[in-house]
C-alpha positions, -999 to +999 in steps of 0.1 A: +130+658-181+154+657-152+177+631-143+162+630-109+128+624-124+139+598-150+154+582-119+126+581-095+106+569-122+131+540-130+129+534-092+093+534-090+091+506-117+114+490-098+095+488-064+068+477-084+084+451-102+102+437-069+064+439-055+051+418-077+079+393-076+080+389-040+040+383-041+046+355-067+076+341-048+050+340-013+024+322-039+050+295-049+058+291-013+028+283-007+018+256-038+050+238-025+041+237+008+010+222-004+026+202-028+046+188+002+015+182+022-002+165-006+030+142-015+029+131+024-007+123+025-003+099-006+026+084+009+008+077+040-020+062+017-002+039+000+016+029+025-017+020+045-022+003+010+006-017+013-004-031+052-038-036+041-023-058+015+000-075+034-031-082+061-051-096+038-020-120+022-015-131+056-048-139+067-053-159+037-021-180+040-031-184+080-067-197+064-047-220+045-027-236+067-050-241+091-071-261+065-040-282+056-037-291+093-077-297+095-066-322+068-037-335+082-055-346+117-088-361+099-064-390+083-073-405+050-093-389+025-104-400-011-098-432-030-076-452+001-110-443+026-129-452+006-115-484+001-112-487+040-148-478+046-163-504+024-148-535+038-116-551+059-106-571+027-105-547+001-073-525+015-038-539+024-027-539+063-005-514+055-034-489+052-051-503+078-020-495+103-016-463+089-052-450+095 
């Protein structure tokens, strides 16, 4: 064989080999880009998540309060009303003044 054949030959594996390495770098391109795409939409997920979470916390500690105020403005409530319920003698002034 001829130099010049031996060379074209070595250039023609070479094209080939650079085709098929460009057409794998495109397809890596691609995975990250998706890769990318997916990483965002999970973040966006959990960060909804997160609010979500956060709503519900707060809505429960709002719940709470208000039922600790409901309790505060209806006065008295157990053993000392019950005592002032049942007659004027059975609880001390003091409780009657603070009811």
């Amino acid at each position: 064989m001829s130099k010049t054949s031996d060379l074209s030959v070595a250039l023609k594996n070479i094209q080939t080999e650079m085709f098929f390495l460009r057409a794998k770098a495109a397809e890596v391109r691609v995975a990250m880009k998706k890769a990318r795409a997916d990483a965002k939409v999970e973040k966006t997920i959990a960060r909804q998540a997160k609010k979500n979470v956060a709503a519900v916390k707060k809505a429960a500690r709002i719940a709470k309060l208000e039922a600790k105020l409901i309790a505060m403005k209806t006065g008295n409530v157990g053993a000392k009303a019950i005592k002032m319920n049942k007659k004027p003698s059975a609880c001390t002034t003091v409780y009657q003044m603070a009811a």
